[in-house]
N, C-alpha and C positions, 0 to 999 in steps of 0.2 A: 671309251672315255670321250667325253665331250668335251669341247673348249666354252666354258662359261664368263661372263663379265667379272664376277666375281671370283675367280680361279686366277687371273688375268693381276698382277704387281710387276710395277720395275724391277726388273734381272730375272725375271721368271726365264726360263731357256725351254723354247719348245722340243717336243719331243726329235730326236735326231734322225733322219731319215735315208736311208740309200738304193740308189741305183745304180745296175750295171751288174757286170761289167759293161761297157761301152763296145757295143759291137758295130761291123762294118754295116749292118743292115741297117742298124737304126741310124747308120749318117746317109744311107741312101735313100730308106722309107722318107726320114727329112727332109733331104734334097728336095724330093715330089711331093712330099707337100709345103712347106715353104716358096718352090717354085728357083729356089738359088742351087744353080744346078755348077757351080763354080768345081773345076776336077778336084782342086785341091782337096776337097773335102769326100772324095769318090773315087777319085783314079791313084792309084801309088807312084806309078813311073810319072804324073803330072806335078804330082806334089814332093817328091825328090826333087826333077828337074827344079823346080823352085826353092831346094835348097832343105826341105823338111825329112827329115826319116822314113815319112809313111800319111798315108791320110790321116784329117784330123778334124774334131766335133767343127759346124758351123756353130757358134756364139751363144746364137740364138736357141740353140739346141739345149744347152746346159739351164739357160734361162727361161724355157721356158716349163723344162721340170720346176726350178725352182718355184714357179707361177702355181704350177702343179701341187706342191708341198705345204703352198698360202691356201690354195683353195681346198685341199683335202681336210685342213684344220679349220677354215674361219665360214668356208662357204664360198660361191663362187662371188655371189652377188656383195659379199663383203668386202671384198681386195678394193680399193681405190686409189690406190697409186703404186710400181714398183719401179726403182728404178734400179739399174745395174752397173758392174763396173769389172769389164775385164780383165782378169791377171794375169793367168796361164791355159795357154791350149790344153786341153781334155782330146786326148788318145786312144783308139779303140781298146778297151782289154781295164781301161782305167775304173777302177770302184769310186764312184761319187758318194761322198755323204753330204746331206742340208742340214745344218744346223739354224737356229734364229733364237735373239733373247728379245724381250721387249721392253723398251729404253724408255718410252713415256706412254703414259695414258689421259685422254682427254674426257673429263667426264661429261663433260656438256654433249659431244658427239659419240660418247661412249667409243672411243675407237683407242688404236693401239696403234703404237708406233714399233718397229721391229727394225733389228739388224741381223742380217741374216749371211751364209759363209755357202760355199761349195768348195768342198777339199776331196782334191786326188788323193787315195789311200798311196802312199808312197812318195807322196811331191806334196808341192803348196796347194796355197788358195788359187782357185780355177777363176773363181766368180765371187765377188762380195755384191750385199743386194739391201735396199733398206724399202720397206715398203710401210701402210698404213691402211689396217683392217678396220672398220665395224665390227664390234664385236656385238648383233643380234641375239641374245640366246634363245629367241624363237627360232631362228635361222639355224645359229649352231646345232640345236639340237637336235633339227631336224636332217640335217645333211650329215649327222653322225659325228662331228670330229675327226680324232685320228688319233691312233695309238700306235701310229708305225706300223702295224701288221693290216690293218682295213681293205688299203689298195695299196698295189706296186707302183712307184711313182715312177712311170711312165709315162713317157712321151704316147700322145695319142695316136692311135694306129698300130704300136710298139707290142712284140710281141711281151704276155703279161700284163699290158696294161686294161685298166677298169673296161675300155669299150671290149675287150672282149681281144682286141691287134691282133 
């Protein structure tokens, strides 16, 4: 399935997408490539001693699957802006799903405006995100879309993920 201009109405809700569980590797593969080597997110007896249960995703980590779920459907070169808003820590073992509707459309710059969720299967919103695609349909079409099964929205490096992790 492809994402087209004209497939594209306010409340449309993109297809819903998940990752995980959230494993201990992918907050360490993270760590080394982000370069935020903070224990919290890596060491257990670190992040107890500061009061937490157990290690627990960096931020950025949930965010930038979400990045991942804009670009699998619109194209990379189509995202222009995302911003984010955190709710709740993401826990190793936690199932993510991304959801997103799209709230306006600009037809002069043909782009889309989207609100978008990350939810713990079990708990709340992890992550709320609102970003603003171009929507190309030379573009889209060629980068395939997404129908939820294409790629594993994986963090890059991540085992499962499209490079190959």
């Amino acid at each position: 399935m492809s994402i087209t201009w004209d497939d594209l109405t306010v409340g449309d809700e993109l297809p819903a997408r998940t990752f995980g569980p959230v494993e201990r590797t992918d907050l360490i593969r993270y760590a080394g490539a982000s370069g935020d080597f903070n224990p919290n997110h890596t060491i257990d007896d670190s992040a107890r001693s500061a009061g937490f249960p157990s290690v627990f995703a960096h931020g950025m980590f949930h965010a930038g699957v979400m990045a991942t779920v804009l670009t699998d459907a619109f194209g990379s070169r189509s995202v222009r802006r995302l911003r984010v808003q955190f709710r709740e820590q993401v826990w190793p073992g936690d199932l993510l799903t991304f959801t997103g509707s799209v709230t306006a459309r600009d037809e002069v710059r043909r782009a889309v405006e989207l609100e978008l969720t990350c939810t713990r299967e079990g708990g709340g919103t992890a992550l709320r995100g609102w970003a603003t695609c171009v929507v190309d349909t030379d573009l889209v079409a060629a980068t395939g879309g997404t129908d939820g099964t294409d790629r594993a929205a994986r963090a890059p490096g991540a085992p499962g993920a499209a490079d190959g992790g």
